[in-house]
C-alpha positions as CSV (number, residue, x, y, z in Angstrom):
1,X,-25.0,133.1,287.7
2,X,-26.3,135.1,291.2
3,X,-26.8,138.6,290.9
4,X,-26.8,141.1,293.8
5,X,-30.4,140.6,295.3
6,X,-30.3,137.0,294.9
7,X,-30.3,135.2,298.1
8,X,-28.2,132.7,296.9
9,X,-25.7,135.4,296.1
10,X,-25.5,136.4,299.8
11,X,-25.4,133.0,301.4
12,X,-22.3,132.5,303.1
13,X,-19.2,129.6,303.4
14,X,-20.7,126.9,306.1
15,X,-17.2,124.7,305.8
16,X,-15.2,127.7,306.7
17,X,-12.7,129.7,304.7
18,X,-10.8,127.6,302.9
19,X,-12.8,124.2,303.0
20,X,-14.2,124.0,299.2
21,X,-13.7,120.7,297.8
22,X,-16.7,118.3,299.8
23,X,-19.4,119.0,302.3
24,X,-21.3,116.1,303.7
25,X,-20.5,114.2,300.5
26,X,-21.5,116.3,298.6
27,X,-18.7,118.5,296.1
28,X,-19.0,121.9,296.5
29,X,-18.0,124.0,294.0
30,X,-15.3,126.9,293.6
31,X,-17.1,130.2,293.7
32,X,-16.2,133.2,291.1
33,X,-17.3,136.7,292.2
34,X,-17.1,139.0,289.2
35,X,-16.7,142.7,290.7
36,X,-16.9,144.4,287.5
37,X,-18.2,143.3,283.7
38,X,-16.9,141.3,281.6
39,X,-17.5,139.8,278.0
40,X,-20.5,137.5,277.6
41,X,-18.7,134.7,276.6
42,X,-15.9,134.5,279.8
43,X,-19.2,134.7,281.7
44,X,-20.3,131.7,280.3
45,X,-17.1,129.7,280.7
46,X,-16.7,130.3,284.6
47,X,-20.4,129.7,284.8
48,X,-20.1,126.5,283.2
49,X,-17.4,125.7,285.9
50,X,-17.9,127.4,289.1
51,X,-20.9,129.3,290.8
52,X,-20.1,132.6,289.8
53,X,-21.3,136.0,291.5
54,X,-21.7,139.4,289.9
55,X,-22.2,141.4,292.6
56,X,-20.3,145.4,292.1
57,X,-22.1,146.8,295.3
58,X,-21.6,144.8,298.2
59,X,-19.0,145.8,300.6
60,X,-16.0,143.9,299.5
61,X,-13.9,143.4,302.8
62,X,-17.0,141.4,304.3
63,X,-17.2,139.2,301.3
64,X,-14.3,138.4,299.7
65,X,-13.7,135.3,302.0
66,X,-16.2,133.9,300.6
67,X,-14.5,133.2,296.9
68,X,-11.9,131.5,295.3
69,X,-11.3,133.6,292.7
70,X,-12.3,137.4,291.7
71,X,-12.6,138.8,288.2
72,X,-11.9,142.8,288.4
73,X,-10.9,145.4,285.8
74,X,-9.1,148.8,286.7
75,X,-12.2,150.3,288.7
76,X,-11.4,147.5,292.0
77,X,-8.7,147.9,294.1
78,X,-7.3,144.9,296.0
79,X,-4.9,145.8,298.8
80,X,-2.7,144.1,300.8
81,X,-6.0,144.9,303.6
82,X,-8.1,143.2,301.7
83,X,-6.4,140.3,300.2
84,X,-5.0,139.5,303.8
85,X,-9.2,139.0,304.2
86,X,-9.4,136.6,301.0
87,X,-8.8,133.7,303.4
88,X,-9.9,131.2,300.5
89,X,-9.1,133.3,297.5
90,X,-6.9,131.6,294.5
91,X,-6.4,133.6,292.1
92,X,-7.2,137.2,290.7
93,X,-7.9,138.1,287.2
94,X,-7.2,141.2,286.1
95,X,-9.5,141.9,283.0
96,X,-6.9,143.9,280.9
97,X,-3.2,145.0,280.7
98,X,-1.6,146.9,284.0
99,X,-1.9,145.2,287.8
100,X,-1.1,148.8,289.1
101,X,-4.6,148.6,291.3
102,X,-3.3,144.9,292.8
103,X,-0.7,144.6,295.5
104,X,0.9,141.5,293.8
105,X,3.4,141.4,296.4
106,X,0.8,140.7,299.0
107,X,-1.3,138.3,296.8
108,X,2.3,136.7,296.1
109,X,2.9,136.4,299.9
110,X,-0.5,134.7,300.3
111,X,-0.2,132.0,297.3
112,X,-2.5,133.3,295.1
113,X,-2.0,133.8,291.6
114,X,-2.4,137.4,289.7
115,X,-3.5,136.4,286.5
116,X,-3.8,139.6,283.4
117,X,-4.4,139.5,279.8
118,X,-1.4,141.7,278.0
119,X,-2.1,140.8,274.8
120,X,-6.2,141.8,274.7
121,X,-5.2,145.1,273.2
122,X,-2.2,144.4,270.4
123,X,-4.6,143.9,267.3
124,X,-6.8,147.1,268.8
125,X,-3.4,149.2,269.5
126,X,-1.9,148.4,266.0
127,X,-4.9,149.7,264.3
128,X,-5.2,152.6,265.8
129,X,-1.3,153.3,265.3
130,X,-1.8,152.6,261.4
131,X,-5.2,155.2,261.7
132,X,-3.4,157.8,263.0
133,X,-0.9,157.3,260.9
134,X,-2.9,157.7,258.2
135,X,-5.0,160.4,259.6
136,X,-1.6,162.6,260.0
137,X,-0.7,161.4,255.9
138,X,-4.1,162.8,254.6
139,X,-4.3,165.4,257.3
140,X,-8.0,163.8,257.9
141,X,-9.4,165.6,261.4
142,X,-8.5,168.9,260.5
143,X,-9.9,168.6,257.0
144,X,-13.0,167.2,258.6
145,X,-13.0,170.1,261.7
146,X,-12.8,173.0,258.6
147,X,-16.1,171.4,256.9
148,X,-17.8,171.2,260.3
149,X,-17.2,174.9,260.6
150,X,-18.5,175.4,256.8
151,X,-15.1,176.2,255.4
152,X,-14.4,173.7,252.2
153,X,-10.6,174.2,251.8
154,X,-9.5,171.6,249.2
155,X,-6.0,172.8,248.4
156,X,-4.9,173.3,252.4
157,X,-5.7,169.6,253.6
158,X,-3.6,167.8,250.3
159,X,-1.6,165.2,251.9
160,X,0.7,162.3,251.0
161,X,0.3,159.3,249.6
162,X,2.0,156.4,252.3
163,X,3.2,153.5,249.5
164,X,7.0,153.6,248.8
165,X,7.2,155.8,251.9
166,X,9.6,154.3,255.0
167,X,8.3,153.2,258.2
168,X,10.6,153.3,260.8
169,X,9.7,151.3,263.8
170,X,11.4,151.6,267.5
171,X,10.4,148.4,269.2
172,X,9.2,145.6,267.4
173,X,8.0,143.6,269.7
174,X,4.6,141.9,269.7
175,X,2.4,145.7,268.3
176,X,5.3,147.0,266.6
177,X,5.0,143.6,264.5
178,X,1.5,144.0,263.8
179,X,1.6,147.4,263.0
180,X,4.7,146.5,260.5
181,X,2.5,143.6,258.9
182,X,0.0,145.8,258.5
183,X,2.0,148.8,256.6
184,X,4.2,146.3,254.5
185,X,0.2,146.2,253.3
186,X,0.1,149.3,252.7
187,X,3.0,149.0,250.4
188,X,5.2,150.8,252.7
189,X,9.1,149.8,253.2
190,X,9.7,149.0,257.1
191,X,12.9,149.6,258.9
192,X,13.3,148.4,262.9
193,X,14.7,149.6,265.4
194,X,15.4,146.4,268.6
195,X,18.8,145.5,269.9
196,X,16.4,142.2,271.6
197,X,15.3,140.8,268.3
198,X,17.2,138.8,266.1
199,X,18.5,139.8,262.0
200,X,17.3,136.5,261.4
201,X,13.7,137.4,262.4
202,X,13.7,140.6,261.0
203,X,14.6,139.0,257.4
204,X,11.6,136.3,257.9
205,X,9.3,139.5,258.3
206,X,10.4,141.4,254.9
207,X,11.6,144.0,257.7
208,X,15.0,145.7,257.9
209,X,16.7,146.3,261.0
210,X,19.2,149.0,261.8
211,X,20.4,151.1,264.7
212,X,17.6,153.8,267.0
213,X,19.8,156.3,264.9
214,X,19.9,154.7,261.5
215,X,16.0,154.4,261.4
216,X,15.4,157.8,262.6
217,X,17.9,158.9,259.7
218,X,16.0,157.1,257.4
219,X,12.2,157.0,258.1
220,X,9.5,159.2,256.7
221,X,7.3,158.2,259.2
222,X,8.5,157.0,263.1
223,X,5.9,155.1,265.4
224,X,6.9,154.3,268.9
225,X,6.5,151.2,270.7
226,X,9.4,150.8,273.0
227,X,9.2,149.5,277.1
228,X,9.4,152.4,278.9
229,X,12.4,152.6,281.7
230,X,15.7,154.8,282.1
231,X,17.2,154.0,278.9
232,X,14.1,154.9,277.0
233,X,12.5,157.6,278.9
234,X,12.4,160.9,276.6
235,X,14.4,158.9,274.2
236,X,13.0,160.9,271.6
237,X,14.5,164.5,272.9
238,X,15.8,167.1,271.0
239,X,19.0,165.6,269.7
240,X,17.0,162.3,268.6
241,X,14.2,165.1,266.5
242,X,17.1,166.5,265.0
243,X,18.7,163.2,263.2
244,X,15.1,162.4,261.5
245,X,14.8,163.5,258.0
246,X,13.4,167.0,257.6
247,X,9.7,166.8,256.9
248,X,9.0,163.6,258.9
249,X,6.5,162.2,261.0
250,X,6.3,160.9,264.1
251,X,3.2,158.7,266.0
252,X,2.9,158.0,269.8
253,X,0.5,155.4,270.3
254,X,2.9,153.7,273.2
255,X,4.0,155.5,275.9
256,X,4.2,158.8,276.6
257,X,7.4,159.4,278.3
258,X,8.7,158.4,275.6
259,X,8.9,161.8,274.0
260,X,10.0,164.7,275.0
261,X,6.9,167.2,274.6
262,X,8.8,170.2,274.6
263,X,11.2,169.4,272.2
264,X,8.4,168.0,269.6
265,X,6.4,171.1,270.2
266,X,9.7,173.4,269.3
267,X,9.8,170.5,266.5
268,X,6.8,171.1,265.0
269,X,6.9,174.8,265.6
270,X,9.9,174.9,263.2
271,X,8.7,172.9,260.9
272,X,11.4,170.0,261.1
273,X,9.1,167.8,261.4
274,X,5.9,167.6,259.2
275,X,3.0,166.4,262.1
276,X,2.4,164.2,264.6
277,X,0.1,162.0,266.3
278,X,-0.6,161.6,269.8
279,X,-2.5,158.6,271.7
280,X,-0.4,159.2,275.0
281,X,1.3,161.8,277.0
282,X,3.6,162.5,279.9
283,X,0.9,163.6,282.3
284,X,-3.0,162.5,281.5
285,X,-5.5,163.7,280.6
286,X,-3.6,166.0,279.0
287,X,-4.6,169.7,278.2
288,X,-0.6,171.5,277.2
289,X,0.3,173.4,274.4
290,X,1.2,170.2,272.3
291,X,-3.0,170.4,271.4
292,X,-2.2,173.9,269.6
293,X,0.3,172.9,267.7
294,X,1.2,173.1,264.2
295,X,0.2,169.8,262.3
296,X,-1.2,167.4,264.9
297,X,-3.1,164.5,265.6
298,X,-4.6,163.5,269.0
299,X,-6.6,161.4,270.3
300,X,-7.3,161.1,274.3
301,X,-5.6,157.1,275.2
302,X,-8.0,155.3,272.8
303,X,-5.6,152.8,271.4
304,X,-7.1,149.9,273.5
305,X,-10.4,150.9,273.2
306,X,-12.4,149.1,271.3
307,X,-15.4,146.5,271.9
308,X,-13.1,143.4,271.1
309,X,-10.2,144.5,273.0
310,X,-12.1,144.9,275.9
311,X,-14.3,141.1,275.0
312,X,-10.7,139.5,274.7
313,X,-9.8,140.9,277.9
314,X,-12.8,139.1,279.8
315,X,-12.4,135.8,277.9
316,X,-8.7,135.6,278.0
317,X,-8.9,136.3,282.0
318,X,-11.8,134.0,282.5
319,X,-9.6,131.0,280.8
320,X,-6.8,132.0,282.9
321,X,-9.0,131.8,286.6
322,X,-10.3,128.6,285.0
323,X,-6.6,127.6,284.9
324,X,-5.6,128.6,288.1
325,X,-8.4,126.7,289.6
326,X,-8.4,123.5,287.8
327,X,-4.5,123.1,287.8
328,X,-3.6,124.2,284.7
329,X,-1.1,126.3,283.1
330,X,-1.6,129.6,284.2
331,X,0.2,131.5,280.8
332,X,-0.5,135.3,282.2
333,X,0.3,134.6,285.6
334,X,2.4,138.2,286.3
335,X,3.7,136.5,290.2
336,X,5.2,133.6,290.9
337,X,3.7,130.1,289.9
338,X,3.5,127.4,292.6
339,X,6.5,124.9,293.3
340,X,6.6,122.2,295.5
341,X,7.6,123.5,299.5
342,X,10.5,121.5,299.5
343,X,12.0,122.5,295.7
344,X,11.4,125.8,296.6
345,X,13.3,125.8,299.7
346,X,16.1,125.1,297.6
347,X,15.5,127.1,294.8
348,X,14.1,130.2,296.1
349,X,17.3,132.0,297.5
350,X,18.9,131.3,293.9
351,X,15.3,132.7,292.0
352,X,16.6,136.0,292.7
353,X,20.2,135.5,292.0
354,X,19.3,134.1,288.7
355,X,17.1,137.2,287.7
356,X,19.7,139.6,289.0
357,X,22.4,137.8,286.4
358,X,20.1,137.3,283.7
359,X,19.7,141.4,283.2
360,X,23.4,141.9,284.4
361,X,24.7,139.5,281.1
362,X,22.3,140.9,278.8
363,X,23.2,144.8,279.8
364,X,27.2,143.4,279.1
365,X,26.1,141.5,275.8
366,X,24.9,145.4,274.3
367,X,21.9,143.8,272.6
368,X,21.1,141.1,270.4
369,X,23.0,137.6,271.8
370,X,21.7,134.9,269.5
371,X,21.7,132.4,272.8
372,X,21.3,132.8,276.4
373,X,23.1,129.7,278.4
374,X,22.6,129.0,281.9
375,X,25.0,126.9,284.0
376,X,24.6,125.5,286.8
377,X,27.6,123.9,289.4
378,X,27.1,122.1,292.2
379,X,24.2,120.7,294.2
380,X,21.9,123.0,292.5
381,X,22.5,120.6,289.3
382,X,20.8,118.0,290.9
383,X,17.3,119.7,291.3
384,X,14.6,120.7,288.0
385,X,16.6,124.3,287.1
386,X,13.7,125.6,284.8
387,X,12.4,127.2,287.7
388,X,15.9,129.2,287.9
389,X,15.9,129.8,283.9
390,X,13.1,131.2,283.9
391,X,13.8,133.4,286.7
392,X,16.7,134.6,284.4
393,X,15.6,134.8,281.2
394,X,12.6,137.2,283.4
395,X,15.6,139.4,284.7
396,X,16.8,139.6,281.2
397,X,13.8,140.8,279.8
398,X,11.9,143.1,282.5
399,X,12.1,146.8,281.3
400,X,13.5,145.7,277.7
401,X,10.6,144.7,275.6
402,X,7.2,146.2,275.1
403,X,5.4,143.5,277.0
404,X,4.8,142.6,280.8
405,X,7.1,139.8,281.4
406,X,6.4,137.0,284.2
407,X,8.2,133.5,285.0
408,X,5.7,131.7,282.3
409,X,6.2,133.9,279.6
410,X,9.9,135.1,279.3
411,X,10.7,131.8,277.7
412,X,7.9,132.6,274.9
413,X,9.7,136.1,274.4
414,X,13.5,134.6,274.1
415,X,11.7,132.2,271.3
416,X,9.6,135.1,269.6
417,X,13.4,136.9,269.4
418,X,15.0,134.3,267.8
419,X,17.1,133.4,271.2
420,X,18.1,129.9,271.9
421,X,18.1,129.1,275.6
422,X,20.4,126.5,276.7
423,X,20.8,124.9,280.1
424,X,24.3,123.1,281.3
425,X,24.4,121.0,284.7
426,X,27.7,120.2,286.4
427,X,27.9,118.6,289.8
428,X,31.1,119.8,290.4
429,X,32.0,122.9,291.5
430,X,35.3,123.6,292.6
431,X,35.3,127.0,294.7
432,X,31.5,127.0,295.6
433,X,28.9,124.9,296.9
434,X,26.5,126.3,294.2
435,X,27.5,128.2,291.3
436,X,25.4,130.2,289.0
437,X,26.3,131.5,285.4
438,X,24.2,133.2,282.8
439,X,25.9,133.9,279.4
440,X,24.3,136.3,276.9
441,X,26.2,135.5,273.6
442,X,29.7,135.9,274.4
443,X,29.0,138.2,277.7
444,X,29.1,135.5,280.5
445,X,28.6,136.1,284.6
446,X,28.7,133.8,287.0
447,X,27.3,134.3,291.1
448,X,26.5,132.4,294.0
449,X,24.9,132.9,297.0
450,X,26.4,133.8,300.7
451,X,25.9,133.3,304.2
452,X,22.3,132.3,306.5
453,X,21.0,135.2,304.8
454,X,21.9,134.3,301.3
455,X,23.5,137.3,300.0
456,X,24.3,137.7,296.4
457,X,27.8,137.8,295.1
458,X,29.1,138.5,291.9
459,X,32.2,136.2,291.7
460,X,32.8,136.5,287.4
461,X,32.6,138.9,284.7
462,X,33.8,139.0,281.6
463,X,36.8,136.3,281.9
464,X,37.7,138.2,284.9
465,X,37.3,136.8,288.7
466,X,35.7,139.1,290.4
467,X,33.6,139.6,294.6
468,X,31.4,141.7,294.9
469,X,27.4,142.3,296.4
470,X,25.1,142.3,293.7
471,X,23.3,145.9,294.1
472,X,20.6,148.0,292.3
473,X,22.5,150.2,290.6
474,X,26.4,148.9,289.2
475,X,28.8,150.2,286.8
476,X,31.4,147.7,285.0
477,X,34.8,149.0,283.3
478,X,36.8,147.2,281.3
479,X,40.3,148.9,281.0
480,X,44.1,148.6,280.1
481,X,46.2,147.9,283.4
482,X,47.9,151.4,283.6
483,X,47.9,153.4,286.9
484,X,45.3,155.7,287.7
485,X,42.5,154.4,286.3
486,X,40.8,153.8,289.4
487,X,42.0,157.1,291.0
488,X,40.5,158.9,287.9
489,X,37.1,157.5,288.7
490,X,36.8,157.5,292.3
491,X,37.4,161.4,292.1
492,X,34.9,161.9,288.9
493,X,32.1,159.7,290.6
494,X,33.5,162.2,294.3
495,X,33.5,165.3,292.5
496,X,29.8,164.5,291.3
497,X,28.7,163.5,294.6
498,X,28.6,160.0,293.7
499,X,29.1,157.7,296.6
500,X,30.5,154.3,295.6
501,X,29.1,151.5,298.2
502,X,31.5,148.8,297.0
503,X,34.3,148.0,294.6
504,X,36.0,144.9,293.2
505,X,39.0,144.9,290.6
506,X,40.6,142.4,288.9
507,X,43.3,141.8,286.3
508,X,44.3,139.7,283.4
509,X,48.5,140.1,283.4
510,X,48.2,137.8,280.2
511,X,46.4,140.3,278.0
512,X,47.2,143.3,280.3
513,X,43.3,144.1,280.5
514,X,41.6,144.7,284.1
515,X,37.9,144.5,285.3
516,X,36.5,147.4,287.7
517,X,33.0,147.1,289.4
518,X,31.5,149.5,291.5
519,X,27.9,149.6,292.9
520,X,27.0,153.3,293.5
521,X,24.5,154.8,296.7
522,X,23.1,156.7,294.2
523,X,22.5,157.5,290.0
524,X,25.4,159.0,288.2
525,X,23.9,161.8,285.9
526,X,24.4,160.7,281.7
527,X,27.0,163.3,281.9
528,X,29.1,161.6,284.7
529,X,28.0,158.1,282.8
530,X,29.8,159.7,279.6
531,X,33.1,160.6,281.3
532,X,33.3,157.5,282.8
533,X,33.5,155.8,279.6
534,X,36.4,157.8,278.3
535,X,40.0,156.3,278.3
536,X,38.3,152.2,278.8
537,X,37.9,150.0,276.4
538,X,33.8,149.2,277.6
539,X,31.9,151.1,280.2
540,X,28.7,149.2,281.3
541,X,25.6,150.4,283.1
542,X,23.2,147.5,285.2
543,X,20.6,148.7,287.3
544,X,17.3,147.4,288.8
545,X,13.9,147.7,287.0
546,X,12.0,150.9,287.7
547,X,8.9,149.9,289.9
């Protein structure tokens, strides 16, 4: 490996920007620059590989054209500037979690692959959930701050013992399972809280699932690990503190918008709840009143910090460029993988369509379908529609489990949930060309695209035929045919100031049922949301992923 310094570090690319492969006969071999530090041992696996470069102080925008791939952590920032000058680059590994200091979009545009590693930190975040949660039992830092300060108070700093107690878990997705392995150790009962996991898979764990309210009711101590989005933002607010069980816990190790602060401060204040313990908050690094408040924990975002999180970050990455530029399977790939030009031609106006409908039938299925099935009608049946499932079962799941979700993995996550995915080809399709339908248990849609510039249009929901633009933000009724339903709610969504862009209604005289959907300008308030959904029989939200 060439330091900074080394000549050979600084030589440049005599066959030109993206010529790699042979040079007078002679193979040349991909070239790794590692920007920032990794773990020994992914060091040594690109090494073995490629010439690599650590080299943290050269001026990036005259170099980068030289390599095929770059190893960064959170300190590099690659913009669309300067991966438009990565002439030759592959792929980019991201040495940890987030890609927020990565234009994907642009590295997308240009073909190379944004590679991460999501799961370095679940071993190091479960821990450190399970010590503060134990820490806030035994009341351990401010027992240990009174005996720095020479004060040996025995009798304040009693706690409680954590066997027998309940563990309520929101989110029990790949940390929420570790930390429930680790405090059905501990002799603790577990209860769940996730409407994407399966019964089945809660019963293989020895963990009992119930509703966000029913765990809250029931739990003596509540840990967080939820996505965060619209539906879950300050899910824990002051009506959500008031259903948990006098004296409880609570432990943030997730995300802090999770929680609204002021509510657990007057929480704590009053003594409704017991203590908490804090990893994250809304706004960091944090410095509010929530640090002089009664019975708390906190620590400042330490949950991934550890010396093997941060070593399994730089080995998983470093297999993951190794993938990307030997032709492998790229499993943390967050953009899309490479397809063939002339499959992609004819998939890719559908790859959106397909995500759109994946997360439209699972907001209509209300939670947990035991199988996703996609159909596909038409000449689209003739062509390899993983591509498309995927694409899917990655609208599905974006911004509803507690992990980043990409084309490879989303099929890993349906499996993990105890969700069988099944695919259905037809050739025929008798009022489109190409025909599209995602079912989520019983809660089936079906679209197609229209036009040159392959607009998508929602043409079934429900049993009902519907036509209407697919858009960001769309609401779904589901109604008795009686007059004045749809006066009622053009003038609640007017009064509010609600503009609705487009609307589509149909009917079922059989069973007397109709179908309304609307896709709004802009968000209806949770107020407007709940008025709306009095007098029908379902009232359905679907908007786009934040970000």
């Amino acid at each position: 490996m060439h330091q900074r310094g080394d000549p050979a570090a600084r030589r440049s690319d005599p066959a030109g920007s993206r010529r790699r492969h042979r040079l007078q006969g002679v193979t040349v071999r991909p070239r790794v620059l590692l920007r920032e530090e990794i773990a020994p041992a992914g060091v040594e696996l690109l090494a073995t590989r490629f010439d690599v470069d650590a080299d943290s102080e050269s001026d990036l925008a005259s170099i980068i054209d030289r390599y095929d791939a770059i190893v960064i952590r959170s300190a590099t920032k690659l913009t669309a500037e300067l991966i438009r000058a990565a002439t030759r680059l592959k792929v980019i590994g991201r040495a940890g979690v987030g890609v927020d200091n990565i234009d994907v979009e642009a590295a997308t545009r240009q073909g190379i692959v944004v590679a991460n590693a999501p799961e370095s930190n679940i071993v190091s975040a479960a821990e450190h959930t399970v010590g503060l949660l134990l820490a806030l039992a035994r009341n351990i830092p401010q027992a240990h701050a009174a005996l720095v300060e020479g004060r040996w108070e025995r009798a304040r700093f009693g706690g409680v013992e954590v066997a027998e107690k309940t563990l309520g878990i929101l989110g029990y997705g790949r940390i929420g399972q570790q930390v429930a392995r680790r405090a059905l150790g501990l002799q603790m009962r577990v209860v769940a809280y996730d409407p994407f996991v399966s019964a089945e898979r809660f019963r293989e764990a020895g963990v009992e699932s119930d509703s966000l309210e029913g765990v809250l009711a029931r739990a003596d101590f509540v840990t967080l690990h939820l996505p965060l989005n619209d539906e879950t933002r300050h899910v824990i607010d002051a009506g959500m503190l008031a259903r948990m069980k006098d004296g409880a816990r609570m432990i943030n190790a997730a995300r802090g918008e999770l929680v609204d602060e002021q509510a657990l401060l007057e929480a704590l204040e009053s003594g409704k709840l017991a203590g908490a313990a804090l990893d994250v908050f809304e706004r960091e690094p944090y410095s509010g009143p929530l640090l002089g408040a009664p019975h708390i924990v906190v620590t400042p975002h330490l949950a991934a910090s550890t010396d093997e999180a941060q070593d399994r970050a730089g080995v998983i990455v470093a297999e993951q460029v190794v993938a990307a530029l030997e032709g492998g399977l790229v499993t943390n790939a967050v953009n899309i993988p490479t397809v063939g030009a002339e499959d992609l031609e004819v998939l890719g106006p559908y790859l959106p369509l397909a995500a759109s409908l994946g997360r439209f039938a699972l907001a209509l299925a209300r939670g947990e379908p035991g199988t996703i099935t996609l159909e596909y009608a038409g000449e689209l049946s003739e062509y390899d529609t993983r591509l498309l499932t995927v694409a899917a079962l990655n609208g599905a799941f974006r911004g509803r489990v507690d992990q980043p979700v990409n084309y490879v993995n989303a099929p890993l996550i349906a499996a993990e949930r105890g969700i069988e995915v099944i695919e259905q080809r037809r050739r025929f399709s008798p009022d489109f060309t190409n025909l599209i339908a995602v079912s989520a248990g019983e809660a089936r849609v079906a679209g197609t695209t229209i036009g040159t510039e392959h607009r998508h249009w929602l043409v079934s929901a429900l049993g009902f035929e519907v036509e209407i633009e697919l858009a960001p933000r769309m609401v779904v009724l589901r109604y008795d045919d009686v007059p004045g339903v749809i006066g009622r709610v053009g003038t609640l969504l007017g009064m509010a100031g609600v503009n609705i862009a487009n609307m589509a209604v149909s009917r079922n005289r059989d069973a007397g049922k109709a179908l309304m959907v609307l896709s709004l300008d802009t968000p209806a308030s949770p107020e407007v949301l709940a008025r709306l959904d009095e007098g029908v029989d379902d009232a359905f939200v679907i908007q786009a992923e934040l970000g």
